[in-house]
C-alpha positions in Angstrom: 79.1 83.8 95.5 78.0 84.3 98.9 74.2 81.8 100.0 72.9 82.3 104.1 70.5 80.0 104.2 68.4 79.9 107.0 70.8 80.1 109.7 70.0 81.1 113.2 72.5 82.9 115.7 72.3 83.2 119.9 73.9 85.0 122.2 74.2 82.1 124.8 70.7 81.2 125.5 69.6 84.2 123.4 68.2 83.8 120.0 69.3 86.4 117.6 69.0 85.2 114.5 65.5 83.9 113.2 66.3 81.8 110.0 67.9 84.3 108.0 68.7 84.3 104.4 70.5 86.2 101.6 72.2 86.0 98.7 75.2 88.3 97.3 76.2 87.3 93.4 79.5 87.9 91.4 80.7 91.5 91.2 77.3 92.6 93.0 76.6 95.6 95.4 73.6 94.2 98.6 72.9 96.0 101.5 71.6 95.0 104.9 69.5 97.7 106.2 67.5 98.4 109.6 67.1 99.8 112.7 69.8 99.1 115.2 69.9 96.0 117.5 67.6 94.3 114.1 70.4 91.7 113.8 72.8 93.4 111.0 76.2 92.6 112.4 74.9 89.2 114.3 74.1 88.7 110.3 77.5 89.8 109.7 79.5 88.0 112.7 77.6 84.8 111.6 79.2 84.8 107.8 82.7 85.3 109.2 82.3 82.8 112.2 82.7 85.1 115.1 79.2 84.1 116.5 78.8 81.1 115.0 75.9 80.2 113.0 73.8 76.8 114.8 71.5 75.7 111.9 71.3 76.9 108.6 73.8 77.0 106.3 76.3 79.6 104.7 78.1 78.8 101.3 81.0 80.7 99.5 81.6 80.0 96.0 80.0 76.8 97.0 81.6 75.7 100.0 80.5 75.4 103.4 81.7 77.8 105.7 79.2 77.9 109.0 81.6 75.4 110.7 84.9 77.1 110.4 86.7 79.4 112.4 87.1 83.1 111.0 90.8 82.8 110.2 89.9 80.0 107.8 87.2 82.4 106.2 89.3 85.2 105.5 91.8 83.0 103.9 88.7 81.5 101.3 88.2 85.7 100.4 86.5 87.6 102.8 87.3 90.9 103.5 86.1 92.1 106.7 85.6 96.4 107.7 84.1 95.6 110.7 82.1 98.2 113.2 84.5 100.3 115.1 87.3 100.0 112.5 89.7 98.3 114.7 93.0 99.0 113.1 96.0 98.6 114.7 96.6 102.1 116.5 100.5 101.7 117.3 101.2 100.7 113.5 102.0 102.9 110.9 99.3 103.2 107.8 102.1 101.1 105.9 102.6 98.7 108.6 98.8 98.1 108.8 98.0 97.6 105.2 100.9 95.0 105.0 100.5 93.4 108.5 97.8 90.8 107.3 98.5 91.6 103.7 98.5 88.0 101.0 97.0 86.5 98.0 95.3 83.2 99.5 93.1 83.1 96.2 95.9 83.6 93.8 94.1 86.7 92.3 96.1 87.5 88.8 96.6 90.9 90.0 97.0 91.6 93.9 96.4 94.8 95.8 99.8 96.4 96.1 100.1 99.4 98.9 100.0 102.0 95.3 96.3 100.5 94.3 95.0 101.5 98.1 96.6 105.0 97.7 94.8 105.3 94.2 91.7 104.5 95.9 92.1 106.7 99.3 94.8 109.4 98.2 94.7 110.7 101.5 96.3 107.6 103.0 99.2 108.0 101.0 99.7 111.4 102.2 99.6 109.6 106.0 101.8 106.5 105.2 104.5 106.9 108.3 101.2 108.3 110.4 100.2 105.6 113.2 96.8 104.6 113.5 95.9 106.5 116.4 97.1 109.8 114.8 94.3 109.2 111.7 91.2 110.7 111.8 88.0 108.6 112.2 87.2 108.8 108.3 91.2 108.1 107.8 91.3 104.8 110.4 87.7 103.4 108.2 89.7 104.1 104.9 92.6 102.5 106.4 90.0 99.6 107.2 89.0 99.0 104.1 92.5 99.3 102.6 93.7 96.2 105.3 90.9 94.2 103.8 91.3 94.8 100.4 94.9 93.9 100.9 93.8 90.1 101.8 92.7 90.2 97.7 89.2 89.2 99.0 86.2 88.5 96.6 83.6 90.0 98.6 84.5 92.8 100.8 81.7 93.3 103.7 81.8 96.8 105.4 79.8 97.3 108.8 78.7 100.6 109.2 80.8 102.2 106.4 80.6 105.8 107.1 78.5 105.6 110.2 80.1 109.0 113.1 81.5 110.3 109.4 82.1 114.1 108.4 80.0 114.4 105.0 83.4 115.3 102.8 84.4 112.1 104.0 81.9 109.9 103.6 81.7 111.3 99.8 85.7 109.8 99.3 84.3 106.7 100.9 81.8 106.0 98.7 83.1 107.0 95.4 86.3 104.5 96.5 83.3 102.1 96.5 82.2 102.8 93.7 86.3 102.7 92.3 85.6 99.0 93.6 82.4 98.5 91.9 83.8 99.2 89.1 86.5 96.6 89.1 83.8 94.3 89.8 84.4 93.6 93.4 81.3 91.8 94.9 79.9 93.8 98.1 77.6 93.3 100.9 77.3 96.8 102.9 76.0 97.8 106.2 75.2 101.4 106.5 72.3 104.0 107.3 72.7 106.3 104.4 69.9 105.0 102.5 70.1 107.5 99.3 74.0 106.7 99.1 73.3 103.0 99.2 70.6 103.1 96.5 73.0 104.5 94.3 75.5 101.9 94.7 73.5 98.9 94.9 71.5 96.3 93.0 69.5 94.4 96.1 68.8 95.3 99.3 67.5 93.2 102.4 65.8 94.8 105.4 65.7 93.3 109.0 63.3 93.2 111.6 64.1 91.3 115.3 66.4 89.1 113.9 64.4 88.4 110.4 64.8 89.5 106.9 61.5 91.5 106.5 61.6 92.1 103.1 64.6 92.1 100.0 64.3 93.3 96.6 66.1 95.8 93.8 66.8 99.2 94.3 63.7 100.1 91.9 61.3 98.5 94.2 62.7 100.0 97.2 62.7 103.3 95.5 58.5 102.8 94.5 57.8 101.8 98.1 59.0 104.7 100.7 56.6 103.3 103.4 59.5 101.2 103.7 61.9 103.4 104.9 59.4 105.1 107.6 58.0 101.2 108.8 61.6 99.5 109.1 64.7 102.2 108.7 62.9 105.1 110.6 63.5 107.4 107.7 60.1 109.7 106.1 
């Protein structure tokens, strides 16, 4: 579904990606993992063409993408959390989840506003609530409600619980895992590392800009040097 193929990524004269590549197949969970400031969201920013990619390619379903703006991506099926959230604070929940809301890939059965609220009760219970009245757990559940309301085929979350209360995070994930299950195809950005092995197939670590190492969750589950030598966790 998704193929980053050697691309490299600057910050004006700065080079921030080093010939990075990943893959993320049909109805599959990845992670990106690493310290921060390793390249993640540059990774990130690259696939969706807010810092542009300048050799390398990046493919979805097949088509080039590195040379289009971001608009142009979403349309194609990208969903986009992104770090920080960034809802719309002077909307209502129901004005944000409709605001960007359409069916560019025709999907057979779209999100409606009643799918979200079966995935993230609680923002049914806050539908005439602006965005700056939510909570921090309720704006990154409103987040991921926007995207999913673009009917994207891969949804890509960075940081998806990151600053969270631990009752939240745990609604957070198990609507992932509500998405999993309808075979939604995932890349995810996050530091919870035990929460992320239970919801995903592959992983990929960075290291300055550099996948250091990818594999399955077994693998990274038989190697916890790992975790101490590239996530700081013992």
């Amino acid at each position: 579904m998704l193929e980053v193929d050697d691309i490299t990524s600057f910050y004006g004269e700065s080079k921030a990606l080093f010939g990075v590549s990943l893959t993320v197949r049909e109805s599959e969970v990845v992670t990106l993992l690493g310290r921060n400031g390793m390249g993640k969201s540059t990774t990130i920013r690259a696939i969706m063409g807010l810092t542009p990619a300048r050799t390398g390619t990046i493919r979805y379903q097949g088509r080039e993408i590195q040379a289009l703006p971001s608009y142009r991506i979403a349309r194609l099926g990208i969903g986009l959390v992104p770090e920080g959230r960034q809802i719309f604070p002077n909307l209502t929940v129901r004005e944000n989840l409709i605001a960007t809301a359409a069916n560019y890939r025709r999907a057979p059965q779209p999100y409606v506003l009643t799918d979200i609220f079966d995935i993230f009760p609680r923002l049914g219970d806050r539908l005439s609530h602006y965005g700056n009245q939510l909570s921090g757990g309720e704006q990154q559940m409103l987040a991921i409600g926007r995207a999913l309301m673009i009917n994207p085929g891969l949804l890509i979350l960075d940081e998806a619980t990151e600053g969270l209360a631990p009752l939240i995070r745990k609604e957070i994930w198990r609507g992932l895992n509500i998405l999993k299950g309808k075979g939604l195809a995932i890349l995810i950005i996050d530091k919870n590392i035990e929460a992320l092995m239970a919801i995903a197939e592959r992983h990929y670590i960075m290291e300055k800009g550099q996948i250091a190492w990818h594999g399955t969750t077994a693998e990274l589950q038989q190697m916890p040097e790992l975790k101490s030598r590239y996530l700081g966790v013992e």
